[in-house]
C-alpha positions in Angstrom: 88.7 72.2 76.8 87.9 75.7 78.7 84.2 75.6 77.6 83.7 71.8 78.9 85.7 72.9 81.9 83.2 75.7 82.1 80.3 73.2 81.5 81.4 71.4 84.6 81.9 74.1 87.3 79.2 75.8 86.2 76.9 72.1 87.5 76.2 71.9 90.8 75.6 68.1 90.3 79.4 68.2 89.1 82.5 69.2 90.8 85.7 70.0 89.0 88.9 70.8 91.1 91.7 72.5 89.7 93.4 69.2 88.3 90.7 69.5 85.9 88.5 66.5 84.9 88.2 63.5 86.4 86.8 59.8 85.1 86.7 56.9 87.0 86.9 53.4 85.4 85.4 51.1 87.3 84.7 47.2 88.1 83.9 45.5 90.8 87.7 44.5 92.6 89.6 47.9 90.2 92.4 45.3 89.0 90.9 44.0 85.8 88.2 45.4 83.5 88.9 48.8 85.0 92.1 49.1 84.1 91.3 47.9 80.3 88.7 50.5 80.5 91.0 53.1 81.7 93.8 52.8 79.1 91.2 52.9 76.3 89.4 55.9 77.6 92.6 57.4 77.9 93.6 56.8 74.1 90.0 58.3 72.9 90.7 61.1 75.3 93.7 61.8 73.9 92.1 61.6 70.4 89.3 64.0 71.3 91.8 66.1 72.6 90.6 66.5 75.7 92.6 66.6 79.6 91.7 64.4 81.8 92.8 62.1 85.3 91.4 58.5 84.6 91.8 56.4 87.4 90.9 52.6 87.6 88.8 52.0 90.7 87.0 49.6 92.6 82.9 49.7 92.9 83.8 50.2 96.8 85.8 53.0 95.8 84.2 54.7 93.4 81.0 54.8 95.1 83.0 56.6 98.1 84.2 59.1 95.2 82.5 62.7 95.0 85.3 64.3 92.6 84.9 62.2 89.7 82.5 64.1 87.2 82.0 60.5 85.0 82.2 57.0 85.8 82.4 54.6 82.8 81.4 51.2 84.0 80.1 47.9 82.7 75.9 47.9 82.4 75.5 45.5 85.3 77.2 47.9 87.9 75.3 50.9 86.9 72.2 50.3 89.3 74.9 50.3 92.9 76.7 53.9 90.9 73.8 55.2 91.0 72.7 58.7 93.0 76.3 60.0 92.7 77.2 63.3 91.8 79.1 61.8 88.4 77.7 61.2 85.3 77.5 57.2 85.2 78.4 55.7 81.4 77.9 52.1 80.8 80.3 51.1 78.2 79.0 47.5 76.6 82.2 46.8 75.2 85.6 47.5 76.6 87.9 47.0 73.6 85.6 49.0 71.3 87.6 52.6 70.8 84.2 53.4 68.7 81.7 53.0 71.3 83.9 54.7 74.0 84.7 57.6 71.9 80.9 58.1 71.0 80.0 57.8 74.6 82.7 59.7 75.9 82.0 62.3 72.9 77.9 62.5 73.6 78.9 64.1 77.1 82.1 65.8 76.7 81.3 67.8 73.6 
């Protein structure tokens, strides 16, 4: 965890405050999809692991975000997450524990 930690404040693309990490699962109103995305991020997390705050958001919000250091998002939202200071991951499939942990894995680790 320290050496990812490291990885992070070491970025100047990527902040990391004292909390530690932060992910932000997002869709476009932050009640649905986001929070589906947020509890299974949080199980590979925990898997891997690895510390973390995931919150659920809203496009509106997490495009007001400059904390987060990855978003995980559906493909179509990607293009308006774009030019944030977060790493932006579009996860295909929301239920898969496989493809989030492989994502989540490729960027963490």
């Amino acid at each position: 965890m320290q050496s990812i930690l490291n990885r992070f404040e070491s970025s100047s693309k990527l902040a990391c405050d004292n909390k530690g990490m932060k992910i932000i699962a997002v869709c476009g109103m932050g009640i649905g999809t986001s929070v589906l995305l947020k509890m299974n991020a949080e199980k590979v997390l925990r898997q891997l692991e690895l510390e973390a705050t995931v919150e659920a958001a809203s496009l509106e919000i997490a495009r007001a975000s400059r904390d987060a250091q990855i978003i995980l998002t559906t493909p179509d939202l990607v293009p308006q997450l774009q030019g944030l200071p977060s790493e932006v991951i579009a996860i295909e499939h929301f239920f898969d524990l496989e493809e989030i942990t492989e994502k989540l894995s490729k960027s963490l680790l």
